[in-house]
N, C-alpha and C positions, 0 to 999 in steps of 0.2 A: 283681506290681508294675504300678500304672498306667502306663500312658502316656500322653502328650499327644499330639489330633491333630498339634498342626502341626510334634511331632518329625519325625511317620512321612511328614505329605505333604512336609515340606520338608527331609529329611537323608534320605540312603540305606542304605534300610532295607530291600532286596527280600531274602527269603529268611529274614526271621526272623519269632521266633515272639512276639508282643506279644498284649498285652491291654489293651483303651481300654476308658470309661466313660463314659458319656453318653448322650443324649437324642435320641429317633428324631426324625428330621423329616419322611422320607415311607420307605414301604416298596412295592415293585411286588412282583408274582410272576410267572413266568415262566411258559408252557407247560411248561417242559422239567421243571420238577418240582425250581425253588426260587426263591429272591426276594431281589433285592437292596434294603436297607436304606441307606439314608442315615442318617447319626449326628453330631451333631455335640456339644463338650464347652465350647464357651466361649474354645478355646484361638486360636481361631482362624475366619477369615470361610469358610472353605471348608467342609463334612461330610466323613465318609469313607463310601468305597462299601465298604460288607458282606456279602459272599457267603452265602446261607444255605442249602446242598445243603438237598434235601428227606430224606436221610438221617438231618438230624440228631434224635437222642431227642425232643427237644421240638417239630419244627418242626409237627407238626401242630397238639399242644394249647395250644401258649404261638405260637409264633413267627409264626404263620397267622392270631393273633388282637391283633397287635401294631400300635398307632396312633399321631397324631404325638402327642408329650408323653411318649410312657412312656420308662422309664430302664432301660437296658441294660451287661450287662456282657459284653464281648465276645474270647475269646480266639482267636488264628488266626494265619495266616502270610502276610503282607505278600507280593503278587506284582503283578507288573505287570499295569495297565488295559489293557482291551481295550474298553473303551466311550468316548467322546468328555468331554470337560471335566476329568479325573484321570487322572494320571497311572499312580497305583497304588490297589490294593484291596486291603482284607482277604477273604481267605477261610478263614470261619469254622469251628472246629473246636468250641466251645463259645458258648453263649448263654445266657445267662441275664439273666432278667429280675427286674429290682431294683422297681421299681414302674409298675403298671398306671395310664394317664389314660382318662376315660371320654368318647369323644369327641362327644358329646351335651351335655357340660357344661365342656369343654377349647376356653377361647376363639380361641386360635392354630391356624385352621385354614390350609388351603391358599391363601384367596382375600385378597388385599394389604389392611389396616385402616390408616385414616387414622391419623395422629400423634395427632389430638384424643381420637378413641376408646383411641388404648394409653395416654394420658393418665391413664383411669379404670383400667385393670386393671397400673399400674406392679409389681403384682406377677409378674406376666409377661412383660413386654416386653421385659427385657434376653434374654430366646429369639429373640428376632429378629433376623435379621440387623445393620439398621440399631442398634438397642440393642447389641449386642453389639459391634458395631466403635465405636459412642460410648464406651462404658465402656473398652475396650485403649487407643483414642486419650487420652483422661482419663488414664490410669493413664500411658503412656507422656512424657506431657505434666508430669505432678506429675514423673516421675524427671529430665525436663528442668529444671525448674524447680531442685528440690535441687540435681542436678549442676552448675549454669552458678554459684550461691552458693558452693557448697562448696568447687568449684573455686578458687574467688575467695579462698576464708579468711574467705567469713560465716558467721557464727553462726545457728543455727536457734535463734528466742528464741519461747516463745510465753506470749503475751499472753494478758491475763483475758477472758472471753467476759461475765461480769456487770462491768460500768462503772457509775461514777459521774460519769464525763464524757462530754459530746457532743462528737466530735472534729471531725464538722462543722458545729457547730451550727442546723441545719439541724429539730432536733427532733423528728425521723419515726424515734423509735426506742421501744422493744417496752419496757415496765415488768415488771419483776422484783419479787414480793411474795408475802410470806405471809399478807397480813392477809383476814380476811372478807370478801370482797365485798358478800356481804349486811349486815351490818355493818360497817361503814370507822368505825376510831375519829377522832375528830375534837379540834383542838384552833383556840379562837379564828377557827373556821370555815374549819380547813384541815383536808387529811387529814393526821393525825397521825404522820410518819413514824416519831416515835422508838420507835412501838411497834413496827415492820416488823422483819424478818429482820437487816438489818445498819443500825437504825437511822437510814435515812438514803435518799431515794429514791436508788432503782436501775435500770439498764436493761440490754438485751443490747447489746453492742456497735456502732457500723457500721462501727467502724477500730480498727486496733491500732498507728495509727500513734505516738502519742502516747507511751504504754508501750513502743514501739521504739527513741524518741527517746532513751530513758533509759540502756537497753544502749547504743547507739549512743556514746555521749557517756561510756562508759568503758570500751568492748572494743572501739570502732571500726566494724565494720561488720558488720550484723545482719540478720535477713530476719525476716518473718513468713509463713504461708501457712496461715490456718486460716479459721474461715466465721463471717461477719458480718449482721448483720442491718439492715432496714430498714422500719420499718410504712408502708410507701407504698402509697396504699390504688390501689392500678393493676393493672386487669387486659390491660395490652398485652403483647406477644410480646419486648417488654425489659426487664422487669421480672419479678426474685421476691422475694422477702421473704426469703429465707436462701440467698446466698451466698459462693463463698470468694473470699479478697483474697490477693495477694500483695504483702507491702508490705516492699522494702529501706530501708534509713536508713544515712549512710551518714556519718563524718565528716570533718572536713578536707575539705570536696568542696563545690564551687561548682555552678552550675547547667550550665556546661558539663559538669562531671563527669558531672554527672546526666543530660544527657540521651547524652552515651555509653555507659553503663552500662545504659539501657532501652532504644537502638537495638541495643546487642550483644545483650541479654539475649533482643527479640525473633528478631533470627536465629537464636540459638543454638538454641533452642523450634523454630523453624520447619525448620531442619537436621535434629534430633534426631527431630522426629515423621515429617517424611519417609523419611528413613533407616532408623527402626525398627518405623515402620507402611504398609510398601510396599501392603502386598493391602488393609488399611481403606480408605487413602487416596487408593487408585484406585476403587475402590465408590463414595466419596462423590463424587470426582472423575467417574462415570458416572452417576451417579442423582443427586444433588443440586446440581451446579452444574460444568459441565466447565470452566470456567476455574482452578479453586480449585488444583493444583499450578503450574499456569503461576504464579497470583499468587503465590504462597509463593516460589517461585524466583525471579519479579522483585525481589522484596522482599529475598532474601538477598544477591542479587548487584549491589543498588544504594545509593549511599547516601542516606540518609536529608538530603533539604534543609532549614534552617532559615528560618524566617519569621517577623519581628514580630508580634503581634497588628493592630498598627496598619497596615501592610503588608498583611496577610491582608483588616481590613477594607477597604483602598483599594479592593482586588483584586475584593472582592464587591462593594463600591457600584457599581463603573464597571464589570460584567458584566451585558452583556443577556442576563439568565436571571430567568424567572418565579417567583422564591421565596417560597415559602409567607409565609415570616415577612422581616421587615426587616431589610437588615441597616444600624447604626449604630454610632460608638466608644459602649462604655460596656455592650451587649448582647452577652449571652453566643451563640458560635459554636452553631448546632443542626447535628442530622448532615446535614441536605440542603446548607448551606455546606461543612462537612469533607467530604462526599464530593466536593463542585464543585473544589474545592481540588487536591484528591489527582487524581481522576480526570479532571480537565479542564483546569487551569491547569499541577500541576506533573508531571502521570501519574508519579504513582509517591509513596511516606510520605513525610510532612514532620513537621517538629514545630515546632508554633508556639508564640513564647512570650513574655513580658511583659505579660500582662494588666492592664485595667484590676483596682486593689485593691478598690473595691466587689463588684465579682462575685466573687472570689476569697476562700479560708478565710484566717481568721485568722494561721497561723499562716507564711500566706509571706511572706518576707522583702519588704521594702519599697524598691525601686529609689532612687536618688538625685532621681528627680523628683516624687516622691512620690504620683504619680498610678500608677503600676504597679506590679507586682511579680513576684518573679525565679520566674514559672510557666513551664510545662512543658506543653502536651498533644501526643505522640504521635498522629496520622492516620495511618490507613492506606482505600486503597480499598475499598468496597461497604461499609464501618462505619461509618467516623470515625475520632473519637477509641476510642484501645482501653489507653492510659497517659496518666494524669494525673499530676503531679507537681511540683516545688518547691526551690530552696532556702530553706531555715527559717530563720526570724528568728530570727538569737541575738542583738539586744541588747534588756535586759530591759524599758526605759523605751518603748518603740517597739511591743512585743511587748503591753504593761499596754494600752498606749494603743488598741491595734487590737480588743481582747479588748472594753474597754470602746465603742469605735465598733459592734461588733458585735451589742453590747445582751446579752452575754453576763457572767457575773459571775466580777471575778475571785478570787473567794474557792474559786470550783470548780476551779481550773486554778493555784491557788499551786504545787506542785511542779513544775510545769511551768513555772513563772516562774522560780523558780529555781535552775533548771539554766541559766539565763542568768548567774547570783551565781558560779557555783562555777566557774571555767576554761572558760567559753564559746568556744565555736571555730563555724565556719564549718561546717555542715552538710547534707545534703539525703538526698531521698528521692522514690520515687514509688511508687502504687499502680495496679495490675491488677485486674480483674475477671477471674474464671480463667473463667466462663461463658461473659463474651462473646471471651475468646481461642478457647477452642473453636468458639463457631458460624464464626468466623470461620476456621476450622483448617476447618473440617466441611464446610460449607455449610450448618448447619442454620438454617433460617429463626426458629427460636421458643426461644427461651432455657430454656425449660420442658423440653424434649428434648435438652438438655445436661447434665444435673445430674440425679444417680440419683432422687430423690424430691422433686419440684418444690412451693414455700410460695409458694402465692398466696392471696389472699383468699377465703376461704369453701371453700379448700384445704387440709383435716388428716387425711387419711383414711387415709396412709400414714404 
């Protein structure tokens, strides 16, 4: 039976007889005639130390010739360390090697590679420490995410990945087709869609909010968390082309609701990954930014203050700070404002809200002044904005009217009109980027190094 390291280094286990699996990361040999083996399985940020008598059958012709990369099967008896940084070791009674790496052609050697360089060899790089604690952090982070809805009595609804609507109309989204490239049939000098797969152009998604809205408005309250696209042709360190959203929708709920529900949702995240990624989240917390638990723990144990948009902007106009960009009513917040915000005016997350409706989507409800609308953005320190959100116009003459100011057609969006018709209620929702929750969990600087197989431009190789 296998075992997990991080059963044997973190439950007490001295005296018995286990068997681990996994993947050497260095091996020394000793004068004394055997060599200790570093192993590690995935399970966990630490290796285990492997005693290898020079007794054993194989250690001459297999064990003497064992490099990092190759895979080992290793039976023996858990006893206490006697060398510095572990606690306990195996000492090995069997060895066996499951496959040989040739370290001539095994790119994970000894000496530290840039993030840019594991970039190219993404088939590798979850063996690295740092990849290895991204990927448990990710995992631990999705069980947060389920558990804080579930908890709640949402519904896990999941949405179509091929749309036939722009939910932000925004139009930086990826076409879906089966027709010819080399030939595109043409009708009246368009492309001809009715000849296409579902008769009708098509895209991949960049939201499921839309499709959310729908359960929402007849089970109440719903979530989505699946991966979205975007053809933004950008190659900066905040951007990729296919990531996931977490997006709640939610009914009967106003925009206070709303932004209760994304200030709980982010503590609960920030609680959960602390709690159950102690050993990741001090690595990152030493190597990638030593403030990053202090901040997680400021942020749980504070509350989150509220701010008008138009308050937010006073606040920047009359700040003697050199900002890149302008700030005015009517221009949208960039993150070097949201971080002045957060980090200098109110030290500590806010969320600001009421935007002007020009810069804002369609489909947020419309204030009584009819210059704002009932928005949402979530700030926090060293990001910004990391939750955007809303509550949803549900009345349907107001809704047409916005659709059409948008320069959008509403012939594309009638079922979504309505559900304005049919028992319309008071609704909201917001959306996550689950990428940049992690850099932001991490300290990773480059959004690329958060997401197992990173889609950027002129990026398909995985």
């Amino acid at each position: 039976m296998r075992n997990k390291i991080s059963s044997i280094l973190f439950l007490e286990r001295i005296g018995d007889k286990l068997t681990v699996e996994g993947w050497v990361r260095t091996r020394r040999d000793s004068k004394g005639g055997f060599s200790f083996i570093e192993i590690n399985d995935g399970s966990c940020l630490q290796n285990l130390q492997v005693i290898a008598d020079g007794s054993l059958s194989n250690y001459q012709t297999e064990i003497l010739r064992l490099q990092t990369g190759c895979s080992v099967r290793v039976t023996g008896i858990v006893a206490p360390s006697q060398g510095k940084g572990q606690t306990v070791e195996l000492q090995a009674e069997f060895i066996d090697v499951i496959g040989w790496s040739d370290p001539d052609q095994y790119s994970l050697q000894k000496k530290r590679h840039s993030f840019e360089f594991l970039r190219t060899i993404a088939h590798l790089r979850p063996r690295t420490n740092t990849f290895g604690a991204i990927a448990r952090v990710r995992n631990a982070m999705s069980i947060a995410i389920h558990s804080f809805f579930q908890d709640r009595g949402f519904l896990y609804i999941h949405t179509p990945i091929i749309t036939g609507s722009d939910c932000e109309g925004a139009g930086e989204m990826f076409k879906v087709t089966t027709l010819d490239l080399a030939q595109v049939p043409q009708k009246d000098g368009h492309i001809d869609f009715e000849k296409d797969f579902f008769g009708a152009p098509a895209h991949l998604t960049v939201s499921g909010q839309l499709e959310a809205e729908i359960y929402a408005l007849a089970l109440g309250d719903v979530y989505t968390f699946g991966p979205t696209f975007r053809a933004e042709n950008s190659n900066t360190s905040r951007h990729l082309a296919e990531f996931w959203m977490v997006e709640p929708e939610m009914a009967f709920c106003d925009l206070e609701g709303d932004v209760g529900m994304a200030t709980a949702f982010l503590k609960y995240v920030f609680t959960y990954v602390l709690e159950h990624c102690r050993e990741d989240m001090a690595f990152f917390n030493r190597f990638m930014d030593s403030t990053i638990i202090e901040t997680l723990e400021r942020i749980i144990s504070k509350d989150f203050e509220t701010v008008s948009y138009g308050e937010a902007v006073r606040i920047l106009s009359e700040a003697k700070e050199g900002f890149e960009f302008p700030v005015a009513w009517g221009t949208d917040l960039q993150s070097e404002h949201e971080r002045y915000l957060c980090e200098k005016v109110f030290k500590g997350p806010i969320v600001v809200i009421d935007y002007p409706k020009e810069i804002k989507a369609f489909y947020m409800k419309v204030n009584q002044d009819n210059k704002t609308v009932r928005a949402m953005d979530v700030l926090v320190p060293k990001v910004g904005e990391i939750i955007g959100g809303s509550q949803r116009e549900d009345d349907h003459d107001i809704l047409l009217q916005r659709i059409k100011d948008m320069g959008l057609e509403p012939d594309n969006y009638w079922w979504y009109l309505e559900l304005r018709k049919f028992g319309s209620v008071p609704h909201a929702g917001f959306g996550l980027g689950f990428e940049r929750l992690i850099q932001f969990v991490t300290g990773m600087t480059n959004i690329r190094d958060v997401i197992p197989f990173p889609r950027t431009p002129g990026n398909i190789s995985f």
